[in-house]
N, C-alpha and C positions, 0 to 999 in steps of 0.2 A: 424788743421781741424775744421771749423765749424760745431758749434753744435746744429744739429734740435732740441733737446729738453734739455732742463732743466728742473730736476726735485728738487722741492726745500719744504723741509724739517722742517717745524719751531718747536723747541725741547725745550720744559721748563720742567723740572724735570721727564722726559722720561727713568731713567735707566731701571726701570721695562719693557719697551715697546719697547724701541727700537733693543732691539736685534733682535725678530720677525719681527718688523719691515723691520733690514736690510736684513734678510732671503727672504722676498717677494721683496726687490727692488732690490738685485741680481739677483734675478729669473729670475725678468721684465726684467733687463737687458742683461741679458745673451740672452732673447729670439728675442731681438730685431737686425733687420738689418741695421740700419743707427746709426748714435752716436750721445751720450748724457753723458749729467751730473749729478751728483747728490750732492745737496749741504743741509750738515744740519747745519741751524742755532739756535745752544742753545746762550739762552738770560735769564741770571737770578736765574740760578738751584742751588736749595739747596742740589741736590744726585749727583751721580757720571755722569751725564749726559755726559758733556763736555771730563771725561778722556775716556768715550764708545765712541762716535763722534769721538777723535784723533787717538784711536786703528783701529777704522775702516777707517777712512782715510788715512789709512797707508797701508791697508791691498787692499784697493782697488782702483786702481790707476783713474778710473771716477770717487771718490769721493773726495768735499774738504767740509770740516768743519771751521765754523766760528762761532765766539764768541761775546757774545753781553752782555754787563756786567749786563746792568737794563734788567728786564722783560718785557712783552708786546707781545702779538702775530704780533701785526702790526707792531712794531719795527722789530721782525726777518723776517716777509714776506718781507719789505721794504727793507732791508739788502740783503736777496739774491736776491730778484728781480735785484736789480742794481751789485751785483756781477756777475749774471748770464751773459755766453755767447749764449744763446742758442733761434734760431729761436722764438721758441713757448718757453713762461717761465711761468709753474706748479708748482702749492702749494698747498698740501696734509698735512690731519692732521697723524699724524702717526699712529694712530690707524685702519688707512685705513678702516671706515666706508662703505665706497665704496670700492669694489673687485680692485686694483692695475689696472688687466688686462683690467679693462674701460678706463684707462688712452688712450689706443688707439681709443677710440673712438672720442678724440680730436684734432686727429691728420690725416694728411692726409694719405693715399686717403681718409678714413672716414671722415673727416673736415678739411675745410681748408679756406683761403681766409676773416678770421675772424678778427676784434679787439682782442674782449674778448669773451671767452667759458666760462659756468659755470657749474657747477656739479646741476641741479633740481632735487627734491624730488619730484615735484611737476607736471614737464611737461611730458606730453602724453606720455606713454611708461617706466615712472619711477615706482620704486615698492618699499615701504617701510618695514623693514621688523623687527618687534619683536617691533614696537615703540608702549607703553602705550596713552592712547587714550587721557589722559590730556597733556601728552608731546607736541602731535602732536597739541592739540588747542593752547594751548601756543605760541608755535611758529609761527601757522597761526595769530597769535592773534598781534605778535610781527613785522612778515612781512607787516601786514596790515600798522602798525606804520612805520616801515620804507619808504613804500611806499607812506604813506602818506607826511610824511617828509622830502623824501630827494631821494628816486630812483622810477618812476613811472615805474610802468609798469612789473614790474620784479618780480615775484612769489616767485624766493627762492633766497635771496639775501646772504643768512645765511651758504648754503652749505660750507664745507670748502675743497673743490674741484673747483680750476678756473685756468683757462689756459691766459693767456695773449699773444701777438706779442710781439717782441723783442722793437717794436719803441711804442708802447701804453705804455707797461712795464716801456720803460724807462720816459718818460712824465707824466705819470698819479703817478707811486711812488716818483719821485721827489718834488714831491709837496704836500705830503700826510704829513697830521698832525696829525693825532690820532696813538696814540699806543697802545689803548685796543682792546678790543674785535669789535667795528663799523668802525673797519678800511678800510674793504672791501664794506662798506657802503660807507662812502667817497670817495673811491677809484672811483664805482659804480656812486656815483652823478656826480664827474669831468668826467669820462668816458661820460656821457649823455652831460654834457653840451659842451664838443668837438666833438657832434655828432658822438662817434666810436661806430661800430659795435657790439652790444650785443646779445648774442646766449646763449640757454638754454639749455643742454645737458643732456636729463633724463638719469640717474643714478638708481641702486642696490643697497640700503641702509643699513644699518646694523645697530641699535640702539643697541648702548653698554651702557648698566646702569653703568659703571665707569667713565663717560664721566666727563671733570671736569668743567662743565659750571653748575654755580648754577641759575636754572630759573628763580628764582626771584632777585636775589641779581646782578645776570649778566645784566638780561634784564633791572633792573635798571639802570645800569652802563651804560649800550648802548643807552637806552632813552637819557642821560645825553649825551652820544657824539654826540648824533644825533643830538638835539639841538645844539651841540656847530660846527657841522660840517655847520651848517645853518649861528649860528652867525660869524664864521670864512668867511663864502662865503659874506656874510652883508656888514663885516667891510674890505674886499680886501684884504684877506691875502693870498688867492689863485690869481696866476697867471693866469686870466683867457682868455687871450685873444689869439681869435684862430687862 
């Protein structure tokens, strides 16, 4: 049976989180009428991550778990994106930041007819909520740079909420080269340069101070991919011809 959605999971050292986790993507499941998948990708983990992901793939037959030996967020979204069967293919941080139950909001009859959805913090209708008031310049501070860099136009390029088509998904992560944290940044540039569809879908945010991104030492790291996603476009490492 074809599956309208994929729901895809990327899990680095998540034993703490994921159990709740998989409590809310049951839920979701359970309540929904069409079918889907759900795929979690551990890449790297130093905790019990990987034997929690195989108990739950076993216990629930829409879910499959996959392994990914080095670390990298971009590495595990890459991985299930191309494993995924599913019309629409979604990637959530597991802390679900965003309430699960928004995930229907990218979905049809609510949307449809898209490239790429993305999760905004930022577009009309979005509401952020408990987030410290330097956090929040930081990141404005951050998108700027991206935007200047490498995805114009695009407010929050950072949520880690985004829904992709089955054929964007498969074209735009085949050819993705970063594995850290600016990987959806790259994703986001080739997206723009093969003129696909980009929608901003304001989201119910949740700022969780356990989050593991260090603002300075991260947004470092992503300055640095972001130049290299520019030098990569430079030197023709990307496939770009449309």
């Amino acid at each position: 049976m074809e599956q309208l959605l994929s729901l895809i999971l990327p899990a680095y050292n998540e034993e703490a989180r994921l159990p709740e986790c998989m409590k809310k993507v049951a839920g979701f499941v359970a309540a929904q009428d069409f079918p889907m998948e759900v795929l979690i990708i551990e890449n790297g983990s130093k905790d019990r991550t990987w034997d929690l992901a195989e108990a739950f793939a076993g216990e629930y037959p829409w879910l499959r778990a996959f392994r990914e030996e080095k670390s990298g967020k971009g590495r595990a979204v890459r991985r299930g994106m191309l494993e995924a069967r599913g019309k629409y293919r979604f990637f959530a941080d597991v802390d679900f930041s965003m309430p699960i139950e928004e995930i229907s909001n990218f979905l049809p009859p609510v949307l449809s007819g898209y490239d790429i959805a993305i999760g905004s913090r930022e577009a009309k209708g979005a509401v952020r909520y408990n987030e410290p008031a330097f956090r929040h310049f930081t990141g404005r501070v951050f998108n700027w740079v991206v935007r200047t860099l490498a995805v114009h136009g695009v407010q929050d390029t950072q949520c880690g909420f985004k829904s992709f088509s089955a054929e964007a998904a498969e074209k735009l992560f085949s050819m993705q080269l970063i594995d850290g944290w600016a990987f959806d940044a790259e994703v986001l540039f080739l997206a723009q340069h093969f003129d696909y569809q980009i929608v901003e879908v304001p989201v119910r945010w949740y700022y969780d101070d356990h989050s593991k991104i260090n603002v300075f030492k991260d947004s470092w790291n992503m300055i640095r991919e972001l130049l290299q996603i520019r030098k990569n476009y430079d030197s023709g490492k990307y496939s770009t011809e449309k």
